[in-house]
Biotite code that builds the C-alpha atoms (Angstrom):
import biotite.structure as struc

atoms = struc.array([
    struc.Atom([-46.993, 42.893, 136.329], chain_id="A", res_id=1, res_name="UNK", atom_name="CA", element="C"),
    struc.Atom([-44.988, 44.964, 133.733], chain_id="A", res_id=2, res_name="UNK", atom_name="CA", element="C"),
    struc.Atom([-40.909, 44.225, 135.032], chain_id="A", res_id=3, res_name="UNK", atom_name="CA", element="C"),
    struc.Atom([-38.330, 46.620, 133.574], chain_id="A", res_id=4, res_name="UNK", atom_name="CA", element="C"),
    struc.Atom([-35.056, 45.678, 131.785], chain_id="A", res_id=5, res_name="UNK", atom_name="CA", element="C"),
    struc.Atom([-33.194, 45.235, 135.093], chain_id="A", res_id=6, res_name="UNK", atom_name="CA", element="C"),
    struc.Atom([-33.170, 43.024, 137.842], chain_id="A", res_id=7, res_name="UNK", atom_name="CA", element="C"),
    struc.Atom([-35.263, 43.201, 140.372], chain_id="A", res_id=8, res_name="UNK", atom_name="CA", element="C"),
    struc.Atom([-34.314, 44.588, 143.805], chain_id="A", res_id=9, res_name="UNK", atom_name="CA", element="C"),
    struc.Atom([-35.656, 45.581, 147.512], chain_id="A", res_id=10, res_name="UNK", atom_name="CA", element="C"),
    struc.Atom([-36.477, 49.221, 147.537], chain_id="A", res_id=11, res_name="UNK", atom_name="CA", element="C"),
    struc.Atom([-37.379, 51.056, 150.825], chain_id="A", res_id=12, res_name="UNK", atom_name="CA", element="C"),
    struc.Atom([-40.108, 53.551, 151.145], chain_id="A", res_id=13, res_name="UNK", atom_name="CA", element="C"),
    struc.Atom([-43.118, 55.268, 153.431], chain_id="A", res_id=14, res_name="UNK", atom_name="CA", element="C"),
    struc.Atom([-45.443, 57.796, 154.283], chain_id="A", res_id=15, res_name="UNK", atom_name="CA", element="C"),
    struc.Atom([-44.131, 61.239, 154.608], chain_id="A", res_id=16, res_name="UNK", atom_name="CA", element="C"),
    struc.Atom([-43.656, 61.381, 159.002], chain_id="A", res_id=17, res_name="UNK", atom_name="CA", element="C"),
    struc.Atom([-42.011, 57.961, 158.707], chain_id="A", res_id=18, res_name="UNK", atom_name="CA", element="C"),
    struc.Atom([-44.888, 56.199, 160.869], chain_id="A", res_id=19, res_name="UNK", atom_name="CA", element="C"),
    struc.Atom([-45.322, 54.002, 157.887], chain_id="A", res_id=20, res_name="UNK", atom_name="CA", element="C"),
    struc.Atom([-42.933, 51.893, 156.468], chain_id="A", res_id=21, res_name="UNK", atom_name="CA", element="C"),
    struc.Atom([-42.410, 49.258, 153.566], chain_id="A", res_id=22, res_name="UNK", atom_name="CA", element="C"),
    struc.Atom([-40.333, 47.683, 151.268], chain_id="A", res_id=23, res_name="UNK", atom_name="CA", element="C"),
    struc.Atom([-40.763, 46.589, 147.179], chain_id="A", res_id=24, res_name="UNK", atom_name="CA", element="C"),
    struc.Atom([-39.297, 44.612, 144.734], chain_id="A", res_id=25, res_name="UNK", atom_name="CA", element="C"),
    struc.Atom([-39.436, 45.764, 141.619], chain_id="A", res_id=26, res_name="UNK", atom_name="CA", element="C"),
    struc.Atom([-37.142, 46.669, 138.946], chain_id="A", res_id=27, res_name="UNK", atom_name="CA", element="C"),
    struc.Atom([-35.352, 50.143, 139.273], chain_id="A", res_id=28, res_name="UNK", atom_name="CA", element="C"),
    struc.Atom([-36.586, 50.402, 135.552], chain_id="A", res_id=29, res_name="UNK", atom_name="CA", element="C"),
    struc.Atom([-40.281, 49.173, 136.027], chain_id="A", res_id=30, res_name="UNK", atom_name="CA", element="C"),
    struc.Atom([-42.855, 51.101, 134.723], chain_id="A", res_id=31, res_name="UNK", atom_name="CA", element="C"),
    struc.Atom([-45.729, 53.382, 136.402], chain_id="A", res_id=32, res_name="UNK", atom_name="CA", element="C"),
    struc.Atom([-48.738, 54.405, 135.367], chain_id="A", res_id=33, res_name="UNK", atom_name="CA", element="C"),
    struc.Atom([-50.400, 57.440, 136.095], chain_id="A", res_id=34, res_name="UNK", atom_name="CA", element="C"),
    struc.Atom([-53.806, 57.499, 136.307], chain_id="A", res_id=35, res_name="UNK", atom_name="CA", element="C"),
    struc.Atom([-56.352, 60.404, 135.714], chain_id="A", res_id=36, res_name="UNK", atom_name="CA", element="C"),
    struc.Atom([-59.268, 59.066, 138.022], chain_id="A", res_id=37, res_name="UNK", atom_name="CA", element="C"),
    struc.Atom([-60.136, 61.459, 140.686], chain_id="A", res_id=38, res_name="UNK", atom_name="CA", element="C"),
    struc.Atom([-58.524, 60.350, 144.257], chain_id="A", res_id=39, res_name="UNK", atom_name="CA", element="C"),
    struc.Atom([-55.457, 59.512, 141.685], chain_id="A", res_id=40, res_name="UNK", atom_name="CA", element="C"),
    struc.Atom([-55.768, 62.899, 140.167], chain_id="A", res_id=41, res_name="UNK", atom_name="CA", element="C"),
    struc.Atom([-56.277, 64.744, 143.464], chain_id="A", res_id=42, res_name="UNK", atom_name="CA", element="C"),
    struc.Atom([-53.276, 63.242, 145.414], chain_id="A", res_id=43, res_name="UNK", atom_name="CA", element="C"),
    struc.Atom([-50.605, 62.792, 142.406], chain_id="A", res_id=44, res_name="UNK", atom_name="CA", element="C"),
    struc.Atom([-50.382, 59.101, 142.924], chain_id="A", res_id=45, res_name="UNK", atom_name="CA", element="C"),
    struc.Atom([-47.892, 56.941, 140.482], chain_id="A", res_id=46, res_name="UNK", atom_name="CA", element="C"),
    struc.Atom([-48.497, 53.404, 140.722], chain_id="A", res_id=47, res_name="UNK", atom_name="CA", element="C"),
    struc.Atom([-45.823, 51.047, 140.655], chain_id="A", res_id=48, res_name="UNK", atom_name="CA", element="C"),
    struc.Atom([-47.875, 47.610, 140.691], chain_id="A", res_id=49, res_name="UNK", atom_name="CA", element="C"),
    struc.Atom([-46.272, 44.246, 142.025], chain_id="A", res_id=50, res_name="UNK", atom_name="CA", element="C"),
    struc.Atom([-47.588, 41.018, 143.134], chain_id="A", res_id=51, res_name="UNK", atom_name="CA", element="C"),
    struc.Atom([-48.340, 41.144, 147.135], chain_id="A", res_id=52, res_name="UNK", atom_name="CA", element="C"),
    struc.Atom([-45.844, 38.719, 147.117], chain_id="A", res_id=53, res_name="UNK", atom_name="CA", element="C"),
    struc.Atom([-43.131, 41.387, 146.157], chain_id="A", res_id=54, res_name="UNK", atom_name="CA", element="C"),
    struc.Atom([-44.412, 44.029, 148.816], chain_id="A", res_id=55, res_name="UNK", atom_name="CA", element="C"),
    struc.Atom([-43.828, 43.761, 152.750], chain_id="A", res_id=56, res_name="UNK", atom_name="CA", element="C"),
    struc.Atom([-45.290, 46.266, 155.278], chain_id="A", res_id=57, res_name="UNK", atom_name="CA", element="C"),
    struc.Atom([-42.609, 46.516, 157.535], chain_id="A", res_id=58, res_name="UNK", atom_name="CA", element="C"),
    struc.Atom([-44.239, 49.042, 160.504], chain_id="A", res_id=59, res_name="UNK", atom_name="CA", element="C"),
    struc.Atom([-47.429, 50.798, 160.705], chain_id="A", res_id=60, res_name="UNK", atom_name="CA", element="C"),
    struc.Atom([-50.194, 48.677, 159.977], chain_id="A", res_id=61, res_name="UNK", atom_name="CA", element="C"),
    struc.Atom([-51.439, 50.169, 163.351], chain_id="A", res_id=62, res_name="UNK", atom_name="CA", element="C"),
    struc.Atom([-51.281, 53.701, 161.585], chain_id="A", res_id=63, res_name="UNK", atom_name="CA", element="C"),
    struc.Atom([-53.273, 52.702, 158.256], chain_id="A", res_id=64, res_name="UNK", atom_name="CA", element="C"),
    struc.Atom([-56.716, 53.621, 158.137], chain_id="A", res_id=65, res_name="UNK", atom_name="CA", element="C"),
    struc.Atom([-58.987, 52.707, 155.330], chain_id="A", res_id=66, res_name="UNK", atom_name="CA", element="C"),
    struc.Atom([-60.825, 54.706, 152.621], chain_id="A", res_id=67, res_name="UNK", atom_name="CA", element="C"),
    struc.Atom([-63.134, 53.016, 149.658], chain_id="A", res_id=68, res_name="UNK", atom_name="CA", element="C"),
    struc.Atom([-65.651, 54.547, 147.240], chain_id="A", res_id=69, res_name="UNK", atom_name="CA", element="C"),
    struc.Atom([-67.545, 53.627, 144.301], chain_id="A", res_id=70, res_name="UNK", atom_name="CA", element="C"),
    struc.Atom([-67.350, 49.906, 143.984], chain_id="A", res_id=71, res_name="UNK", atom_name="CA", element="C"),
    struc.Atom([-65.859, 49.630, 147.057], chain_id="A", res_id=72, res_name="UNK", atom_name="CA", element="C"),
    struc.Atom([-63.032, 47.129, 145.483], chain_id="A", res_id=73, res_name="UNK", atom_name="CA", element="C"),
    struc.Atom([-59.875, 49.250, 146.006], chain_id="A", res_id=74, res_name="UNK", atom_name="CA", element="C"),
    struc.Atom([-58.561, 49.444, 149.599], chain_id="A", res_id=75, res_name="UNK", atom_name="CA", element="C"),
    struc.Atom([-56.906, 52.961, 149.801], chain_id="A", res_id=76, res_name="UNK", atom_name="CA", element="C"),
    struc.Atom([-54.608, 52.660, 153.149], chain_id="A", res_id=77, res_name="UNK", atom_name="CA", element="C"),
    struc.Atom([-53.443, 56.604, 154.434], chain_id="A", res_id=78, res_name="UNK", atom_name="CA", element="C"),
    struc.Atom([-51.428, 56.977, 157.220], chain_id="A", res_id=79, res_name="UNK", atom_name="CA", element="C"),
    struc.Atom([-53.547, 58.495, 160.386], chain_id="A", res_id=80, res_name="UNK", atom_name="CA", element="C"),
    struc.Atom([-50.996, 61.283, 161.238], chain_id="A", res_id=81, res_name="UNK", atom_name="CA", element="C"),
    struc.Atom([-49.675, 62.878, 157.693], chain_id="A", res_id=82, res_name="UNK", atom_name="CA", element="C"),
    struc.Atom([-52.752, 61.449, 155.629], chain_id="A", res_id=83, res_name="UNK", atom_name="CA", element="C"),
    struc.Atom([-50.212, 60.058, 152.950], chain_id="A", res_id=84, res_name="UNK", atom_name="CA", element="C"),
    struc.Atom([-51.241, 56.932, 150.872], chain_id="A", res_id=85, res_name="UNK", atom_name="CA", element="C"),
    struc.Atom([-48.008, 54.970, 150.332], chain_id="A", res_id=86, res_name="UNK", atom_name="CA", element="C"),
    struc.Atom([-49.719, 51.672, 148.739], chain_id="A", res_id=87, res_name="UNK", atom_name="CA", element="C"),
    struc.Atom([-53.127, 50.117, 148.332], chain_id="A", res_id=88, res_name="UNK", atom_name="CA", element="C"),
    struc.Atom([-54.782, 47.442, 147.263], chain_id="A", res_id=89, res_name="UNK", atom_name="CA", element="C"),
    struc.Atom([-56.251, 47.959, 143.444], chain_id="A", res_id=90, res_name="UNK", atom_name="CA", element="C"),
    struc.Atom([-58.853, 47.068, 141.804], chain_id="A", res_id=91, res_name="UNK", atom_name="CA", element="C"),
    struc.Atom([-57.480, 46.673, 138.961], chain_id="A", res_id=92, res_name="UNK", atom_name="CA", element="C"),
    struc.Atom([-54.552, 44.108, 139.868], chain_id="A", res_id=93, res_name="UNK", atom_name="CA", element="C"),
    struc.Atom([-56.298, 42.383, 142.798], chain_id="A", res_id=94, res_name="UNK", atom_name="CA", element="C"),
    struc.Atom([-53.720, 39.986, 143.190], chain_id="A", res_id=95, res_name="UNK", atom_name="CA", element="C"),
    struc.Atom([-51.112, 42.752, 143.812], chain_id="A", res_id=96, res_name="UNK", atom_name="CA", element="C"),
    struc.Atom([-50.057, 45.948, 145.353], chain_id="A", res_id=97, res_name="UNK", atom_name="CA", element="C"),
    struc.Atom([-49.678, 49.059, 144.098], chain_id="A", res_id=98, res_name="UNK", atom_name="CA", element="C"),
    struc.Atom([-47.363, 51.486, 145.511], chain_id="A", res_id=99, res_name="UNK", atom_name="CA", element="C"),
    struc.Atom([-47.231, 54.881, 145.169], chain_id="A", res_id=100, res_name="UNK", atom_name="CA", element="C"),
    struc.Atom([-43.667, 55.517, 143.366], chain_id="A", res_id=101, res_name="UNK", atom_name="CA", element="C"),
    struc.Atom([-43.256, 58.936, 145.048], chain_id="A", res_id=102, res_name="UNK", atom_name="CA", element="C"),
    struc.Atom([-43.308, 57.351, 148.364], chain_id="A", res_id=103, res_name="UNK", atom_name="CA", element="C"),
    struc.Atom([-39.823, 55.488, 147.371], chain_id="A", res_id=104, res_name="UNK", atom_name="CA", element="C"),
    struc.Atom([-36.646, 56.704, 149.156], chain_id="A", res_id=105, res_name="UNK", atom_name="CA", element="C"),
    struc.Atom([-34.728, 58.822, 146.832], chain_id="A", res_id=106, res_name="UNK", atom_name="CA", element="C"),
    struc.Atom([-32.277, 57.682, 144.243], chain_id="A", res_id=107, res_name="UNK", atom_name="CA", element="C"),
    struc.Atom([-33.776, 54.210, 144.110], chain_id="A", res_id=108, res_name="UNK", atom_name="CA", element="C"),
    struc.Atom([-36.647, 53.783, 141.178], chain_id="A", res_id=109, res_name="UNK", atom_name="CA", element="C"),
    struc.Atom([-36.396, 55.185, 137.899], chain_id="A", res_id=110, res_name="UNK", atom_name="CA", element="C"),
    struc.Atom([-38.790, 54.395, 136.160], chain_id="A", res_id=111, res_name="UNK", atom_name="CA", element="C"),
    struc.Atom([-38.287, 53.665, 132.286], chain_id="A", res_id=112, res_name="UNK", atom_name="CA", element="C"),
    struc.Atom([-41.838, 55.283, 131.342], chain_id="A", res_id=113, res_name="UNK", atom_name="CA", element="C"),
    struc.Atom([-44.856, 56.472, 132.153], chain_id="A", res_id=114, res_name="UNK", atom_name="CA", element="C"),
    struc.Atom([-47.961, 54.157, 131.217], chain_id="A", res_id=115, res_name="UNK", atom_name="CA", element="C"),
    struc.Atom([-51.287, 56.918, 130.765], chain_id="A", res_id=116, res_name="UNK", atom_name="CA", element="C"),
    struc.Atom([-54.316, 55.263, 131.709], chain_id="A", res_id=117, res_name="UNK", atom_name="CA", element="C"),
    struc.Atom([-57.914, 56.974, 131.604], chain_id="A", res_id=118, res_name="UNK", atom_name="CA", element="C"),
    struc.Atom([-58.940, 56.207, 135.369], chain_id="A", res_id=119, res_name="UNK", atom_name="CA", element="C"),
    struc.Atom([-61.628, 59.237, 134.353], chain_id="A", res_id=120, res_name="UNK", atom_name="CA", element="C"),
    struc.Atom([-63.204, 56.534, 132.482], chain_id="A", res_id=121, res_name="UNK", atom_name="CA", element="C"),
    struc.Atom([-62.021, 53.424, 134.370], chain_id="A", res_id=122, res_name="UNK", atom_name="CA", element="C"),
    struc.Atom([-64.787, 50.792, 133.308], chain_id="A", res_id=123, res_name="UNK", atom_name="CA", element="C"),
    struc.Atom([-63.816, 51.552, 129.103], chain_id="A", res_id=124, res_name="UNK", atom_name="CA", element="C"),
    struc.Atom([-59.868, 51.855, 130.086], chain_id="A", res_id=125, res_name="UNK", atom_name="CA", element="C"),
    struc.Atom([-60.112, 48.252, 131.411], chain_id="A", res_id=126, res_name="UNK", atom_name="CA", element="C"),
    struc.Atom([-62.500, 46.668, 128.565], chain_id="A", res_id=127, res_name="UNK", atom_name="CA", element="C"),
    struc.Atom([-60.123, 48.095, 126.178], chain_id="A", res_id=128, res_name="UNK", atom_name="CA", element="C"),
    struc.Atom([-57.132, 46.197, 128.194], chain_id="A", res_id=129, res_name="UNK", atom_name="CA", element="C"),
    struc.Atom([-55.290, 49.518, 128.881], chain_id="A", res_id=130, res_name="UNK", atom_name="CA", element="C"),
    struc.Atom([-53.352, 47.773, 131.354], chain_id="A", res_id=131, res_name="UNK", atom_name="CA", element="C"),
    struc.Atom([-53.241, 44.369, 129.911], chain_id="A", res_id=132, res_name="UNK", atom_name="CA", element="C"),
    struc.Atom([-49.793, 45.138, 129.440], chain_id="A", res_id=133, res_name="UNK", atom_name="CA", element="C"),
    struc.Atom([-49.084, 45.296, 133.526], chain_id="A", res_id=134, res_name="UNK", atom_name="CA", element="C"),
    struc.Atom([-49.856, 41.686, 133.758], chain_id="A", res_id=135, res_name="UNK", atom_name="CA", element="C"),
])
């Protein structure tokens, strides 16, 4: 996964009535892509990808309920009261997590850029090794 320039740190986040909670680590600097594939699109979603290693769901696994579509890879997790996805599991970075960057308490991440990648055409994006660069 792409790091930043800084170290990296626990970060706090979770879905917008607090039912779900988590925390990252991940560089305050660490890159996020935004994708343009539709459920990305439709809900604004900025992915800040770590290894599962670096992500801990620390209350509301009881309040996740599960969404998947097309290849039925991805594992989109949305909180059963507000609806919010705060992380899922990609596929595109199986091994990892990626967690929506908007979700993070305030005045924690800033990311250094934003990584474009063509979700609209997802199979091409990842043959051309769009996100080669996140690994």
């Amino acid at each position: 996964m792409a790091a930043g320039n800084e170290a990296k740190i626990w970060m706090t986040g979770g879905c917008h009535c607090g039912a779900v909670r988590f925390r990252v680590r991940a560089a305050p600097d660490q890159p996020v892509v935004l994708c343009s594939c539709s459920i990305c699109r439709m809900t604004a979603y900025l992915h800040l990808i770590v290894p599962a290693a670096d992500f801990l769901l620390e209350q509301g696994a009881e309040m996740l309920t599960e969404y998947r579509f097309g290849t039925r890879t991805a594992r989109h997790l949305f909180c059963r009261i507000c609806g919010i996805k705060s992380f899922y599991h990609p596929r595109s970075h199986p091994e990892g997590i990626s967690v929506n960057a908007r979700c993070l308490d305030p005045g924690q991440h800033r990311p250094a850029r934003e990584i474009p990648f063509d979700g609209a055409n997802w199979e091409q994006a990842i043959r051309r090794g769009d996100l080669d660069a996140l690994r």
